[in-house]
C-alpha positions as CSV (number, residue, x, y, z in Angstrom):
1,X,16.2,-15.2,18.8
2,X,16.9,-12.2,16.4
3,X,13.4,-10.8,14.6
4,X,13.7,-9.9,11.4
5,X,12.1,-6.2,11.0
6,X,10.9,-5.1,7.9
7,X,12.8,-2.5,5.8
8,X,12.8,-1.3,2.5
9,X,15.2,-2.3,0.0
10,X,15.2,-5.4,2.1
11,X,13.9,-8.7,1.6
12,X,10.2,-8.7,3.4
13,X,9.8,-10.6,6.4
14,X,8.7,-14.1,5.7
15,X,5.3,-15.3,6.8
16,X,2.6,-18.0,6.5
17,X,-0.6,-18.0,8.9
18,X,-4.8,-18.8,8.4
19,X,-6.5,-16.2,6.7
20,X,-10.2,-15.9,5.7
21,X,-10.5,-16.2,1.4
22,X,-13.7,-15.8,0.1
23,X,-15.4,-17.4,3.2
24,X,-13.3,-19.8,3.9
25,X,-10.4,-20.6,6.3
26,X,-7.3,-21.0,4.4
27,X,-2.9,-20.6,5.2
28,X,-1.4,-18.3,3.4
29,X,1.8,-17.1,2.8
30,X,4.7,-14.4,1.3
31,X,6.0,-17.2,-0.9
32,X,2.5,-18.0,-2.4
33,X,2.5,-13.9,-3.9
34,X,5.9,-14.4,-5.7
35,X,6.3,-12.8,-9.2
36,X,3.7,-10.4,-8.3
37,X,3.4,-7.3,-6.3
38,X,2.1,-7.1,-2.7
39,X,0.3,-4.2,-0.6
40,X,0.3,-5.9,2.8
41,X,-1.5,-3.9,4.8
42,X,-2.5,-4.0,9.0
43,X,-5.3,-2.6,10.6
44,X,-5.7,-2.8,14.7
45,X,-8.6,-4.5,15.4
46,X,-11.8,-6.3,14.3
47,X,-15.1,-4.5,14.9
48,X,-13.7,-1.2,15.4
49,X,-14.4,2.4,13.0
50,X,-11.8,3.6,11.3
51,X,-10.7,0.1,9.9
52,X,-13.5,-1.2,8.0
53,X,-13.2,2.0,6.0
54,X,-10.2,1.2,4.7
55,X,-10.5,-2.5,4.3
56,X,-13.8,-2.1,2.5
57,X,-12.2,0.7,0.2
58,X,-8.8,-1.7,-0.7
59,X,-11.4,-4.9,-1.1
60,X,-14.0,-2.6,-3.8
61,X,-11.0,-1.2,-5.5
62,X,-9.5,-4.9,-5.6
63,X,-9.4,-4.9,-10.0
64,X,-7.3,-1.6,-10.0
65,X,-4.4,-3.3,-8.2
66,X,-5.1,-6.3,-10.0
67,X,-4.7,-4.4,-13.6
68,X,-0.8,-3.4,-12.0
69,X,0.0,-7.3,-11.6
70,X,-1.0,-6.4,-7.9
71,X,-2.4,-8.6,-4.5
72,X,-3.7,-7.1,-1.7
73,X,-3.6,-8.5,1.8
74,X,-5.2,-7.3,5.1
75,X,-4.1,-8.4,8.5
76,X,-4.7,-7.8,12.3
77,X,-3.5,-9.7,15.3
78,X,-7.5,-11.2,16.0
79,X,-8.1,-14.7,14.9
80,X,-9.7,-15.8,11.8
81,X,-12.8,-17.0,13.6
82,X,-13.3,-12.9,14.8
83,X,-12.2,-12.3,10.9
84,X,-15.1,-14.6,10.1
85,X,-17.6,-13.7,11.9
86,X,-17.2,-9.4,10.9
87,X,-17.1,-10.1,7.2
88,X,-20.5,-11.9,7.6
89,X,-21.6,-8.6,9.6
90,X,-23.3,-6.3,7.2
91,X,-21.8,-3.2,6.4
92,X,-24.5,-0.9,7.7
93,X,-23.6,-2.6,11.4
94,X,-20.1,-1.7,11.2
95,X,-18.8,-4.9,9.3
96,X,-17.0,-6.0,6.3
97,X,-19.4,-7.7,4.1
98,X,-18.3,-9.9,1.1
99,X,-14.5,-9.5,0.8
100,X,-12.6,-9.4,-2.4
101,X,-8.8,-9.8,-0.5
102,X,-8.0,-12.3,2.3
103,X,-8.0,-11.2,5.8
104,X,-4.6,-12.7,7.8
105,X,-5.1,-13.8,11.4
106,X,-2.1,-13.3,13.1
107,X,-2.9,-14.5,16.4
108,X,1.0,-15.0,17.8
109,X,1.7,-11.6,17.2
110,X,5.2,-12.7,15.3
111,X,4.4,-11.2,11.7
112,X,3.2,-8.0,13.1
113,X,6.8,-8.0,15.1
114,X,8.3,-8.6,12.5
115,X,7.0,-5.5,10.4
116,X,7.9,-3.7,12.9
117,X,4.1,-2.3,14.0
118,X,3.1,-3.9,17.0
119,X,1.8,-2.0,19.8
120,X,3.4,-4.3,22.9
121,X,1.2,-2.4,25.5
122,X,-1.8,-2.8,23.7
123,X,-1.7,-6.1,21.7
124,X,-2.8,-4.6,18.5
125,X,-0.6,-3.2,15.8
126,X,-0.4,0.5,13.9
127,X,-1.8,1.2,10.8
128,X,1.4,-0.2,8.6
129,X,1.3,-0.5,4.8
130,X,4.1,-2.2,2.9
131,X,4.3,-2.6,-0.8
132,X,6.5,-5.6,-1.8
133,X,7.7,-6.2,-5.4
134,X,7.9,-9.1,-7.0
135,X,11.6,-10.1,-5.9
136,X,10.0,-10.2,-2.3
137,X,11.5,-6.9,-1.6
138,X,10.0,-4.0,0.8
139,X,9.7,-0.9,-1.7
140,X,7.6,1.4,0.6
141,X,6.6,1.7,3.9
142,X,3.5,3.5,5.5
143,X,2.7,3.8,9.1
144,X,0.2,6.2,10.7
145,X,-0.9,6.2,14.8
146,X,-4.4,4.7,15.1
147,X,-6.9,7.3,14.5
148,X,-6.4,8.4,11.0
149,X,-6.7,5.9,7.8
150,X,-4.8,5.3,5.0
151,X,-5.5,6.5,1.3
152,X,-6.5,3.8,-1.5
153,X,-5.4,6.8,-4.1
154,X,-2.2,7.1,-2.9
155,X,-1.2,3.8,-2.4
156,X,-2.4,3.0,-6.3
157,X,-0.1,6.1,-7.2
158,X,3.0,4.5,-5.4
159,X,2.5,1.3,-6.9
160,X,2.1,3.2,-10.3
161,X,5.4,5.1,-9.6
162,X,7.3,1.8,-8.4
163,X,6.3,-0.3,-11.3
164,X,7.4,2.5,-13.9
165,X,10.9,2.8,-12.2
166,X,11.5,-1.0,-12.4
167,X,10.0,-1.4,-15.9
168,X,11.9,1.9,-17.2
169,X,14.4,2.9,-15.1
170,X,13.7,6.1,-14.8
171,X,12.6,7.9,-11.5
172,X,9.3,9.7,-10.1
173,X,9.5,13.1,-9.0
174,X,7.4,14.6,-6.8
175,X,3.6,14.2,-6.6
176,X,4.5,12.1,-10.2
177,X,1.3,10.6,-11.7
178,X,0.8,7.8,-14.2
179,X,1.5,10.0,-17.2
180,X,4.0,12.7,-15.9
181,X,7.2,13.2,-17.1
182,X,9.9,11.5,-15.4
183,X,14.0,12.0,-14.9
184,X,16.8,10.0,-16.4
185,X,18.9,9.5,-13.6
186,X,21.7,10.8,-14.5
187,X,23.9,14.3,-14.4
188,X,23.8,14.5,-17.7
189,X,20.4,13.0,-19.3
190,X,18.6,14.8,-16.1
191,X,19.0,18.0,-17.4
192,X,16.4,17.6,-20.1
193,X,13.8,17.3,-16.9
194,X,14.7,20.4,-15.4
195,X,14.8,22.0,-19.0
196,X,11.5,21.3,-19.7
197,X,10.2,22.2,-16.2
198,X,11.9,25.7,-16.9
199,X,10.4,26.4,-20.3
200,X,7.1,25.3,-18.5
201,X,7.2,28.2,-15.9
202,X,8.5,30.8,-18.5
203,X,5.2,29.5,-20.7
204,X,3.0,30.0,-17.7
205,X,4.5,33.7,-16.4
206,X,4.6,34.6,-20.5
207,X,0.5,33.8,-20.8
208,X,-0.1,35.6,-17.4
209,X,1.7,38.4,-18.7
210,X,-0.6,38.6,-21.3
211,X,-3.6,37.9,-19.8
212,X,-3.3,40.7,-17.5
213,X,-1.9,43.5,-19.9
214,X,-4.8,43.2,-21.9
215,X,-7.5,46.1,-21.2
């Protein structure tokens, strides 16, 4: 059978397993996030160090995606009963606490194949992080080696950057922040970016100039 791996400007990898929502044990699926955008995002394992940093930090900061038409998922290959049992683990023992996103129990291992980020040897997966739009296609992907976690920040500033070029049509330069100036893609229209980026630095070495001529 041919596995379909996750990649961006590709349609996401379809999925539907059991997942712990607000304490209870529910299915859930790609289909049911449709119209909206997605940050899916996989962790190892349950009861480990790194991980409920970053789960805790995505479920608090839950309303800010919301506010960008936004759903956030976590998932691990450990089943929902181990889900379960670490969100009703307080937080000063290492576990989740009250969650505000649902936790996906992918206990065949299939969805995490299929994104491309499981560890065969180990049967647990890297730290991936995809951000799906609302067509169901992979815009970004995010995968670090176990022992460093992912930033909530940055992940709000893709999504910010994403959403602007699909509702505009205009594209984020580098470290772009809701706000910044961005560039008409084209030869022509572009140049005003680059324009305005000049008469920035001639501003900045003109006041320095200054600044430093004066007694």
């Amino acid at each position: 059978m041919v596995i379909q791996i996750a990649r961006v400007q590709k349609p996401a990898p379809p999925f539907r397993a059991p997942a712990v929502v607000d304490g209870n044990f529910k299915d859930i699926s790609l289909q049911d996030y449709q119209g909206r955008y997605l940050v899916f995002f996989w962790y190892p394992m349950d009861f480990t160090f790194v991980c409920p940093t970053e789960i805790i930090a995505f479920s608090d900061r839950i309303d800010e995606f919301r506010e960008l038409n936004c759903d956030v998922i976590a998932a691990s290959c450990d089943s929902e009963y181990s889900h379960l049992a670490w969100i009703n683990t307080e937080r000063k023992k290492g576990g989740l606490g009250k969650m505000n996103i649902p936790i996906l129990a992918d206990k065949t291992k299939e969805i995490a194949k299929m994104y491309g980020i499981y560890i065969e040897e180990q049967g647990i997966t890297l730290r991936g992080l995809f951000i799906i739009d609302p067509r169901g296609i992979v815009r970004q992907i995010t995968i670090n080696d176990l022992p460093v976690g992912r930033s909530v920040d940055e992940t709000l500033r893709l999504l910010e950057a994403f959403r602007y070029t699909d509702e505009h049509g205009e594209v984020c330069p580098v470290n772009w922040q809701k706000g910044d100036k961005t560039i008409k893609p084209d030869v022509s229209a572009s140049k005003e970016y680059f324009a305005s980026l000049t008469a920035e630095t001639e501003i900045t070495a003109t006041s320095t100039i200054t600044t430093t001529s004066i007694p």
